[in-house]
PyMOL commands that place a pseudoatom at each C-alpha (Angstrom):
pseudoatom trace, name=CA, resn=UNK, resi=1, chain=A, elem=C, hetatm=0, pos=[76.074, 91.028, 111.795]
pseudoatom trace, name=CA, resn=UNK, resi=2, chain=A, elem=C, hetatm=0, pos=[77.088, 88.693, 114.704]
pseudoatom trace, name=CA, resn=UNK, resi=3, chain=A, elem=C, hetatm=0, pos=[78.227, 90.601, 117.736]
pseudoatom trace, name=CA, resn=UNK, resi=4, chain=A, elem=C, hetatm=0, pos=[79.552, 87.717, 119.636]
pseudoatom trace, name=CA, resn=UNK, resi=5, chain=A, elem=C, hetatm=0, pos=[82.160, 84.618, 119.125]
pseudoatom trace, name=CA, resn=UNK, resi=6, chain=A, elem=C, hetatm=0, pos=[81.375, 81.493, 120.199]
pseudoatom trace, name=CA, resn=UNK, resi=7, chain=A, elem=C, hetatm=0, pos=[83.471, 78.130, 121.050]
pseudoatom trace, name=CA, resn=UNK, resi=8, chain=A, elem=C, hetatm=0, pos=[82.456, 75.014, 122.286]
pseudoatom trace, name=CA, resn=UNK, resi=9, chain=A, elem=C, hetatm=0, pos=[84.260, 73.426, 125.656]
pseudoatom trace, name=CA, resn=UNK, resi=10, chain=A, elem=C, hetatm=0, pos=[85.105, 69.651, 126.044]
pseudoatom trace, name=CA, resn=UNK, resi=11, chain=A, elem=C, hetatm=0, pos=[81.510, 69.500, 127.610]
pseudoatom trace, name=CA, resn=UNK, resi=12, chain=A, elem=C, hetatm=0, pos=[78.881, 68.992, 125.926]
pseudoatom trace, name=CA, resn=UNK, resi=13, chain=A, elem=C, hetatm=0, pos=[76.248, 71.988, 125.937]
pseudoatom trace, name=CA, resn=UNK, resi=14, chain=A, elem=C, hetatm=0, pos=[78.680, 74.830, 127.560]
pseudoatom trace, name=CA, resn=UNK, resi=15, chain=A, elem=C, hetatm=0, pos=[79.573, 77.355, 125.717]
pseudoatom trace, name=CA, resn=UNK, resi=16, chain=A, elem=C, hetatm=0, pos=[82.336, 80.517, 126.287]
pseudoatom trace, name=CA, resn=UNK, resi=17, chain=A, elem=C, hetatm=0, pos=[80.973, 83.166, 124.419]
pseudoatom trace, name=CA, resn=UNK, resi=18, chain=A, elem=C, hetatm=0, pos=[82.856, 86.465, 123.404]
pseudoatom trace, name=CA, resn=UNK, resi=19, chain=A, elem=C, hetatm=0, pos=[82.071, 90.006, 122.712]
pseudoatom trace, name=CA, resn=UNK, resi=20, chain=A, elem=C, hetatm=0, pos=[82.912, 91.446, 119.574]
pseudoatom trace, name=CA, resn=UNK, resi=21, chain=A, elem=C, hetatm=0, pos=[85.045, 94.619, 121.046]
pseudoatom trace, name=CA, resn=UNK, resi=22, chain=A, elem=C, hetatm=0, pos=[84.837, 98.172, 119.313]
pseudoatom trace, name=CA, resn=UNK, resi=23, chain=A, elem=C, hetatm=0, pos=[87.780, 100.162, 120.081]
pseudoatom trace, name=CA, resn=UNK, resi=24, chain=A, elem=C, hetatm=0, pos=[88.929, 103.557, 119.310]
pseudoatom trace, name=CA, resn=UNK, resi=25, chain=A, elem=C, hetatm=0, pos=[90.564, 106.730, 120.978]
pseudoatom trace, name=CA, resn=UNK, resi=26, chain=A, elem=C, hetatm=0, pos=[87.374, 107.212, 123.060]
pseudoatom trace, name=CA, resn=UNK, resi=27, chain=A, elem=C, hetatm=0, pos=[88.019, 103.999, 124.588]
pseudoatom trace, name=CA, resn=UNK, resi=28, chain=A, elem=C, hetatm=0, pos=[85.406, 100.820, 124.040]
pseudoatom trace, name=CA, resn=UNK, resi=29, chain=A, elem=C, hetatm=0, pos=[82.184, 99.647, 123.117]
pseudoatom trace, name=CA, resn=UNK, resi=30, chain=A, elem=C, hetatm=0, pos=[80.782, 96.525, 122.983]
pseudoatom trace, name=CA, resn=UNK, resi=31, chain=A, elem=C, hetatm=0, pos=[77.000, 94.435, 123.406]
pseudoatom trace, name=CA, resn=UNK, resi=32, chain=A, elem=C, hetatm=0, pos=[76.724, 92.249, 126.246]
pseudoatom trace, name=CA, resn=UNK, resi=33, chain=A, elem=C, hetatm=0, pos=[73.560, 90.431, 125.181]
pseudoatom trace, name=CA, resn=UNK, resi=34, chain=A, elem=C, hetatm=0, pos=[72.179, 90.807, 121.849]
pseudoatom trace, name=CA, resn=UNK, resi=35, chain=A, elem=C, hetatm=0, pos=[69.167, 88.145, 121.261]
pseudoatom trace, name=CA, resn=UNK, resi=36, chain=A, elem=C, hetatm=0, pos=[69.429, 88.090, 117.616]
pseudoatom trace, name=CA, resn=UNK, resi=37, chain=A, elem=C, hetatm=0, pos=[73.310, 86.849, 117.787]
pseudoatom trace, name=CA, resn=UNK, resi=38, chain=A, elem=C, hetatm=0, pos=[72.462, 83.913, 120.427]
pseudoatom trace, name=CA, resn=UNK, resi=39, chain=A, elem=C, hetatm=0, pos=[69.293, 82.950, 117.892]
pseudoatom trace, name=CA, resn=UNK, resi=40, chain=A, elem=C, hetatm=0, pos=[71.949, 82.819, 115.130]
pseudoatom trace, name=CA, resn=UNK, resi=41, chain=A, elem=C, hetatm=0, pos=[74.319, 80.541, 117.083]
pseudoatom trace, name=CA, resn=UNK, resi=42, chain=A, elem=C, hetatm=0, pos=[71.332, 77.923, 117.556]
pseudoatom trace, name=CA, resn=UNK, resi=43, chain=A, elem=C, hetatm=0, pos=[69.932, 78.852, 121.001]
pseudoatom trace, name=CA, resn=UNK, resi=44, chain=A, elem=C, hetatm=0, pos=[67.120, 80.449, 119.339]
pseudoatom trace, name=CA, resn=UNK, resi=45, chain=A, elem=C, hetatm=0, pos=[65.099, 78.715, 122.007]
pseudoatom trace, name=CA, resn=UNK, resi=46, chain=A, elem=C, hetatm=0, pos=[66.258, 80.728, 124.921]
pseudoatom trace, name=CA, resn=UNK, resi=47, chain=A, elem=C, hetatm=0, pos=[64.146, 83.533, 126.142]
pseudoatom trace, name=CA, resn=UNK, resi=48, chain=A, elem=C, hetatm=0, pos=[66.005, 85.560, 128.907]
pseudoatom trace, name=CA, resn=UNK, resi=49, chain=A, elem=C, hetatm=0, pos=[63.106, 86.420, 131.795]
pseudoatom trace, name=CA, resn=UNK, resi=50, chain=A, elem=C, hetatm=0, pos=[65.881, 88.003, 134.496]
pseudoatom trace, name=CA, resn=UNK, resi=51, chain=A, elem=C, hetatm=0, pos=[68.819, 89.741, 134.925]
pseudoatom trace, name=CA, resn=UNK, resi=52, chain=A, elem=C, hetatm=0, pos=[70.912, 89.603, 137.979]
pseudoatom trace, name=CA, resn=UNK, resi=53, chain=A, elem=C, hetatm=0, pos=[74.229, 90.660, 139.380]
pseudoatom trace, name=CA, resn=UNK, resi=54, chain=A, elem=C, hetatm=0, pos=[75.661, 89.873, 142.564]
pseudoatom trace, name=CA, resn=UNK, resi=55, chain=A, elem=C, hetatm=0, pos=[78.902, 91.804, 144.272]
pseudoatom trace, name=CA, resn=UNK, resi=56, chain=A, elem=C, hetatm=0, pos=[81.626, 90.433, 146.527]
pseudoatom trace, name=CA, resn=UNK, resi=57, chain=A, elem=C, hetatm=0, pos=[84.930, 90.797, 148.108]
pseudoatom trace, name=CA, resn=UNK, resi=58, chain=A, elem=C, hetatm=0, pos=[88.068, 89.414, 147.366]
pseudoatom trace, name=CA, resn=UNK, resi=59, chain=A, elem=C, hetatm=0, pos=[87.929, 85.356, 148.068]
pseudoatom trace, name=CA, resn=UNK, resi=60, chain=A, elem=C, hetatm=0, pos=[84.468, 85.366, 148.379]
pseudoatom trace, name=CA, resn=UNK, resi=61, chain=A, elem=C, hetatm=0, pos=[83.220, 82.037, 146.565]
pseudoatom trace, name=CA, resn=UNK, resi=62, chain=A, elem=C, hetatm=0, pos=[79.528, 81.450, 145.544]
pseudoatom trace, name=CA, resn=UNK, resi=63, chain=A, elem=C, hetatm=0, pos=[78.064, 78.592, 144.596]
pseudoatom trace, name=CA, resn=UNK, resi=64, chain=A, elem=C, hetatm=0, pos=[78.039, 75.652, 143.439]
pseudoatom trace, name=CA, resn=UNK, resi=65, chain=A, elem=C, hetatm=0, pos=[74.398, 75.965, 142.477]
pseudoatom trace, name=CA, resn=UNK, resi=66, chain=A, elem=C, hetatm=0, pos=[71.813, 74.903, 139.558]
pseudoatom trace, name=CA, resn=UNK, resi=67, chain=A, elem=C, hetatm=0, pos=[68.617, 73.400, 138.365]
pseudoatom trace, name=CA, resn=UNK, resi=68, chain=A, elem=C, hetatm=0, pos=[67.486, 71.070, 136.147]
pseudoatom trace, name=CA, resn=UNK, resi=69, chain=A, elem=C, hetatm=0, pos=[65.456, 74.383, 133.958]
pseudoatom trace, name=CA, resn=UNK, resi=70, chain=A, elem=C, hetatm=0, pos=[67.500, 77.160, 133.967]
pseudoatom trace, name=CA, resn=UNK, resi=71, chain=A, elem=C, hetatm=0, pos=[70.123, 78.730, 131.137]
pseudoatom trace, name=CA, resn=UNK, resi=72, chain=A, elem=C, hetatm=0, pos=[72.452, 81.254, 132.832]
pseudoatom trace, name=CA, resn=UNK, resi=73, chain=A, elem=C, hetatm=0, pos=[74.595, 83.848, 130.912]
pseudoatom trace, name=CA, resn=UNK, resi=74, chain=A, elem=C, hetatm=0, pos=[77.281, 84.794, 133.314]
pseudoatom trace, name=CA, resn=UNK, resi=75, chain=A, elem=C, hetatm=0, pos=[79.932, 87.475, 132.889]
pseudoatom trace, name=CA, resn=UNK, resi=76, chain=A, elem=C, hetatm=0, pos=[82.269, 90.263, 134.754]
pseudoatom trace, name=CA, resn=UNK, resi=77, chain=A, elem=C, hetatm=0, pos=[80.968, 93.078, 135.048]
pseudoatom trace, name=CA, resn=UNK, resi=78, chain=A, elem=C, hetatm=0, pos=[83.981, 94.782, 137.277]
pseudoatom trace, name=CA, resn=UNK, resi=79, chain=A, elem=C, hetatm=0, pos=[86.750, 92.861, 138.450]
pseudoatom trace, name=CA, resn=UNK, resi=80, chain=A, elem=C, hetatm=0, pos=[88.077, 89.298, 137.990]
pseudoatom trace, name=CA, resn=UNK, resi=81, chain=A, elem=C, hetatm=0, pos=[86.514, 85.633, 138.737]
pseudoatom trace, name=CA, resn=UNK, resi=82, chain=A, elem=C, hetatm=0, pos=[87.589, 82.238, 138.823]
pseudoatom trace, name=CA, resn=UNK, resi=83, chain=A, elem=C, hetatm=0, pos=[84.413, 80.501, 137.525]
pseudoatom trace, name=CA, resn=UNK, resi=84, chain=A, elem=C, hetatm=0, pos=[83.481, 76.478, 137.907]
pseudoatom trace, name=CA, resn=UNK, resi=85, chain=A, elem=C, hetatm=0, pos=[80.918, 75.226, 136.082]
pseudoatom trace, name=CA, resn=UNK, resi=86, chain=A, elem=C, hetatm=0, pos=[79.988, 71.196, 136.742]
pseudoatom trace, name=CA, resn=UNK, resi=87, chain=A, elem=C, hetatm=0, pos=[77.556, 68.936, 134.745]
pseudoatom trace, name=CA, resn=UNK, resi=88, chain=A, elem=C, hetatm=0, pos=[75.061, 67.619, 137.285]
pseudoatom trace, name=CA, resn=UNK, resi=89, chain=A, elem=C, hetatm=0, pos=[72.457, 65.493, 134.739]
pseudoatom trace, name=CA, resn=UNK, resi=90, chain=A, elem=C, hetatm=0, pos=[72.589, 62.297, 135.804]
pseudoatom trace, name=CA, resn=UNK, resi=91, chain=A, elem=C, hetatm=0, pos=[71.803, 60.849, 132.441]
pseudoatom trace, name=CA, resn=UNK, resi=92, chain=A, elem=C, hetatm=0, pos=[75.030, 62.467, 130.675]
pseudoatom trace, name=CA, resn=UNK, resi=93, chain=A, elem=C, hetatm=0, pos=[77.791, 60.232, 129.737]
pseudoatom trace, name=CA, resn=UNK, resi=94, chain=A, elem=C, hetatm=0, pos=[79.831, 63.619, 131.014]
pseudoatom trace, name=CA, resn=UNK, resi=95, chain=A, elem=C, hetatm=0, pos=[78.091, 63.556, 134.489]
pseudoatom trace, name=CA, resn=UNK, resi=96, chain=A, elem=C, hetatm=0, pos=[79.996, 65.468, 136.734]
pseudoatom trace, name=CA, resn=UNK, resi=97, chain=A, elem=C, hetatm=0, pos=[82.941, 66.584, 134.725]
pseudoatom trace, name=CA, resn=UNK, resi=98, chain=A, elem=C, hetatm=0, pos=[84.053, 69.937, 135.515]
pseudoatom trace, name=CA, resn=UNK, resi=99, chain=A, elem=C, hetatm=0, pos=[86.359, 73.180, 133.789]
pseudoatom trace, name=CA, resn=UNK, resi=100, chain=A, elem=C, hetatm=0, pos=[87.377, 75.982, 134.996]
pseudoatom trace, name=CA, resn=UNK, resi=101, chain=A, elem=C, hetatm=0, pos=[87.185, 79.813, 133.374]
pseudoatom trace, name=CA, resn=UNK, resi=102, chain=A, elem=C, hetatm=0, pos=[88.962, 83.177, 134.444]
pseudoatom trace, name=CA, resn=UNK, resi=103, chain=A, elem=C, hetatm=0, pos=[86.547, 85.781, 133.538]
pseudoatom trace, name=CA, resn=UNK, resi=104, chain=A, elem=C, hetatm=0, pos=[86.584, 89.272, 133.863]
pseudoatom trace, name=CA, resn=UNK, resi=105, chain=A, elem=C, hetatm=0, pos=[86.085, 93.163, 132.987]
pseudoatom trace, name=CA, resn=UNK, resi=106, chain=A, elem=C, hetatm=0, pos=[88.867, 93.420, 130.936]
pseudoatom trace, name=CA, resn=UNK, resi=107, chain=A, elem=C, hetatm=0, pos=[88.757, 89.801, 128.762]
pseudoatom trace, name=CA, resn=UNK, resi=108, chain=A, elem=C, hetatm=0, pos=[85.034, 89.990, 128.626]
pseudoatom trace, name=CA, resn=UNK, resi=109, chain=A, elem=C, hetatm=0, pos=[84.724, 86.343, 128.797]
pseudoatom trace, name=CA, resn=UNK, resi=110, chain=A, elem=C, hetatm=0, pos=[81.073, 85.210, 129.085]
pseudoatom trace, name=CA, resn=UNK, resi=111, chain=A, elem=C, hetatm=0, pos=[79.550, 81.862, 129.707]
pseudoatom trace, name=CA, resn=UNK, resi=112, chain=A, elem=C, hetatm=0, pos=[76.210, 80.010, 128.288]
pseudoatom trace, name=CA, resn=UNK, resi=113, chain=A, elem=C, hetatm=0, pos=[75.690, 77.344, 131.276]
pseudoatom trace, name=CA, resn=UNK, resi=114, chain=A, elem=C, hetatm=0, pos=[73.010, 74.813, 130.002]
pseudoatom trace, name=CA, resn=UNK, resi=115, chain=A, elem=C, hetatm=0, pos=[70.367, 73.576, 132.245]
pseudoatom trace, name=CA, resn=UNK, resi=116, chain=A, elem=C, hetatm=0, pos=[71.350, 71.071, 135.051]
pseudoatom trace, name=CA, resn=UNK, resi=117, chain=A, elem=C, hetatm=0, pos=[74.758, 72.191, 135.015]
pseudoatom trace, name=CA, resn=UNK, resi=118, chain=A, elem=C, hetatm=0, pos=[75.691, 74.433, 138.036]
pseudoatom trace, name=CA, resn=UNK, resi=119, chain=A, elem=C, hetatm=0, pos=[78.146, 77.211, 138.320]
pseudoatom trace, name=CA, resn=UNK, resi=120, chain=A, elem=C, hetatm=0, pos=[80.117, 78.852, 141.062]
pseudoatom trace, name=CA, resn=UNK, resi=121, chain=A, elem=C, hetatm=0, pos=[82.452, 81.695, 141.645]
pseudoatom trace, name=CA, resn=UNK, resi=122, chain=A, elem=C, hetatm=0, pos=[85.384, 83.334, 143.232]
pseudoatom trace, name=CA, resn=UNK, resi=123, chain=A, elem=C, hetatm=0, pos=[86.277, 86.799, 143.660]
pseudoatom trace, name=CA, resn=UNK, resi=124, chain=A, elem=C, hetatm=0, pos=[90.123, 86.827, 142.640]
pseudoatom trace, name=CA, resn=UNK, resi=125, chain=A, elem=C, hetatm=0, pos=[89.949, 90.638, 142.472]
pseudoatom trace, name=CA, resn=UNK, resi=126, chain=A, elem=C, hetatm=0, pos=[89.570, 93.200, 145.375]
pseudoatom trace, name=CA, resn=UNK, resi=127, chain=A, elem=C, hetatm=0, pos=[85.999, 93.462, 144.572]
pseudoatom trace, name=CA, resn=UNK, resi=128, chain=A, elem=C, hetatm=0, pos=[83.825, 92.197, 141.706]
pseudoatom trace, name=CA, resn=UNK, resi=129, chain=A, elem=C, hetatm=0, pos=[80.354, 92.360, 139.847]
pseudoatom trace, name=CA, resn=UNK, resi=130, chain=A, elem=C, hetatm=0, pos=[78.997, 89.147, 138.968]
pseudoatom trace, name=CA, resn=UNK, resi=131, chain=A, elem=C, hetatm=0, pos=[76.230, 89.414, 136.205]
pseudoatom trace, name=CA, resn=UNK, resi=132, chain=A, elem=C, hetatm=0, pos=[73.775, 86.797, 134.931]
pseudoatom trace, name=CA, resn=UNK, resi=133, chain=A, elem=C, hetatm=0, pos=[70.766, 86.469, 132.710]
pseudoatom trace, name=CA, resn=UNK, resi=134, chain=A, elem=C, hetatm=0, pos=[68.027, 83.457, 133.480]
pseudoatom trace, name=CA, resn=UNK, resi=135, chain=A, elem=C, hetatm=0, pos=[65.805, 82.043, 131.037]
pseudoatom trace, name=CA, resn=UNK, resi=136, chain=A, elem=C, hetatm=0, pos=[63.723, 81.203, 134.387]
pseudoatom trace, name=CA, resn=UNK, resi=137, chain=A, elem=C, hetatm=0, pos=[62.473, 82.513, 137.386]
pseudoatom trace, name=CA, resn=UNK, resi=138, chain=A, elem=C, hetatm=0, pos=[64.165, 81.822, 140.110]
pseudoatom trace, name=CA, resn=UNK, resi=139, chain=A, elem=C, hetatm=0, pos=[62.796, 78.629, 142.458]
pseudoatom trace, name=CA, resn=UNK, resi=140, chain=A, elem=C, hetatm=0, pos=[64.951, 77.919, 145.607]
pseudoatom trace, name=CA, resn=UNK, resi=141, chain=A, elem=C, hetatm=0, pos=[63.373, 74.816, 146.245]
pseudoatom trace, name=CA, resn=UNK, resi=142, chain=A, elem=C, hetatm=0, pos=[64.070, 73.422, 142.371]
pseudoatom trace, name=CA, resn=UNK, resi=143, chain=A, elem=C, hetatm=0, pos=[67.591, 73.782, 142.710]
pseudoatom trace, name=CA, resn=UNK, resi=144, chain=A, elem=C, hetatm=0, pos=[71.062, 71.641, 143.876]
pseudoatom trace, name=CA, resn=UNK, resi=145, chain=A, elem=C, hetatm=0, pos=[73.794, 72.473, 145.368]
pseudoatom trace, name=CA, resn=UNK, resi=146, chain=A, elem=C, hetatm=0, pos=[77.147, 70.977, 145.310]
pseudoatom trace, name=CA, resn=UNK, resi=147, chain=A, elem=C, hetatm=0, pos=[79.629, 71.399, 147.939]
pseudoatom trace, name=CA, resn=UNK, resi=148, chain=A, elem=C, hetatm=0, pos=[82.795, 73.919, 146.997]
pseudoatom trace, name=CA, resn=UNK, resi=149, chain=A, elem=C, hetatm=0, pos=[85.177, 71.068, 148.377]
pseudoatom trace, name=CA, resn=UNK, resi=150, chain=A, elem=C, hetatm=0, pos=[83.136, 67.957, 147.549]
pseudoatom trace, name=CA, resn=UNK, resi=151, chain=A, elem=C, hetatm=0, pos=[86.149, 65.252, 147.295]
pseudoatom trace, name=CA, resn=UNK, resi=152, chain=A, elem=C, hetatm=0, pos=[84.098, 63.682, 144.510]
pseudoatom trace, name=CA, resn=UNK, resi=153, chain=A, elem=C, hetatm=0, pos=[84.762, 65.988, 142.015]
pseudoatom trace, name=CA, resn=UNK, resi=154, chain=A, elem=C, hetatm=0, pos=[87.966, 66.808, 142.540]
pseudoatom trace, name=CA, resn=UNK, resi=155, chain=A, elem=C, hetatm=0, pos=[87.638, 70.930, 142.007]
pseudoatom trace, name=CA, resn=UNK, resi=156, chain=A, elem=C, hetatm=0, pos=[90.689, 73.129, 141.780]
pseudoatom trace, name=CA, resn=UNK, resi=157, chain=A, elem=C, hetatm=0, pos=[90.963, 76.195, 143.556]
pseudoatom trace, name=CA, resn=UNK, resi=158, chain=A, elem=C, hetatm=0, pos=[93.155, 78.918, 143.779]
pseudoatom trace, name=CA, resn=UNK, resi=159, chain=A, elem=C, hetatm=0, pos=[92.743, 79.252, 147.485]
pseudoatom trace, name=CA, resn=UNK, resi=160, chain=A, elem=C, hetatm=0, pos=[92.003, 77.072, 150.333]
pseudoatom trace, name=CA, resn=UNK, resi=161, chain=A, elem=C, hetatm=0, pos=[89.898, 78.842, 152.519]
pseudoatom trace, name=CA, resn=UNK, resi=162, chain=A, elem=C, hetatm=0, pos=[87.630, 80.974, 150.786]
pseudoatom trace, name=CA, resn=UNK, resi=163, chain=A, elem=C, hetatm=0, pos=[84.608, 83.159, 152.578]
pseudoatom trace, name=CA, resn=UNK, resi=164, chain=A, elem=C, hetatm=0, pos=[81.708, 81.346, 151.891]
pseudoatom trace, name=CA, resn=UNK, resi=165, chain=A, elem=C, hetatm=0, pos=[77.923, 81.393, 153.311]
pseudoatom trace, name=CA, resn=UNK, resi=166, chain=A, elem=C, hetatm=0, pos=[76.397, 79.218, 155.157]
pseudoatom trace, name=CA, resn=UNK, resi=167, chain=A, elem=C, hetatm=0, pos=[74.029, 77.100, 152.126]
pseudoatom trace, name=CA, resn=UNK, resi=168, chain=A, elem=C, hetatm=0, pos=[77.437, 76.728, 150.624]
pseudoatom trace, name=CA, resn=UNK, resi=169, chain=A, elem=C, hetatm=0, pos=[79.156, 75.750, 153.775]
pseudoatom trace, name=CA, resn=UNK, resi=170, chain=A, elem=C, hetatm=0, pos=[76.877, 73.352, 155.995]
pseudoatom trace, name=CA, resn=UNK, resi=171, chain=A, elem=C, hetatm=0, pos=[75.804, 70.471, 153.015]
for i in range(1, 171): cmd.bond("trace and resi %d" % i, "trace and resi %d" % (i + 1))
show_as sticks, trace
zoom trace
């Protein structure tokens, strides 16, 4: 039995993937990663290697970062996050089109970002866990990083003057 739901986006490759929820007077209970649903959705091919979770305050934006190797499965562990996630291959007719996701603790929300696609968040919540699974090691040098406010794009946020570090600051 599948323990996930799956829908497509308007881009190519990026999934939103939802936990099946099991809910009774004890409260809930539900699989975050279960290998045997993602091989029966077709991404049989990805082999999670890493698991990691970064946590921030409120405002606190991450990102916009990728490579050109890597699958990510991010979700909400605590909290709430306004998630970005950008198509950066060069060779896609959807080349640097762009949608937004509120994820969080409570709608469970996760998201299957494709190689050469980067993602970024914001901490919308007092404080939040940010949780993600790589298919790959991680390689500073290998990957890109798009400015927060690049003017190309076009990116909507909910705020204006988020806290940011410096790598996504000074580009």
């Amino acid at each position: 039995m599948m323990s996930i739901q799956v829908k497509n986006t308007e881009i190519e490759g990026l999934k939103v993937v939802m936990p099946i929820v099991y809910e009774d007077f004890r409260g809930t209970n539900f699989e975050n990663y279960n290998k045997l649903s993602y091989d029966l959705i077709g991404d049989e091919s990805i082999e999670f290697l890493v698991d990691s979770i970064s946590t921030s305050r409120k405002h606190t934006l991450r990102g916009i970062h990728g490579d050109a190797h890597t699958t990510k499965l991010i979700s909400c562990l605590h909290g709430s996050l306004y998630v970005i996630v950008v198509n950066n291959d060069y060779e896609s007719p959807q080349y640097m089109q762009w949608t937004s996701f509120t994820i969080s603790a409570q709608n469970r929300l996760q998201v299957l970002v494709p190689p050469k696609f980067g993602n970024s968040h914001l901490v919308m919540s007092d404080h939040a866990v940010f949780h993600y699974k790589l298919d790959a090691y991680y390689d500073r040098k290998s990957q890109f990083t798009i400015l927060w406010n690049n003017r190309n794009y076009k990116f909507w946020w909910p705020i204006s003057n988020p806290i940011l570090s410096e790598r996504d600051s000074l580009i």
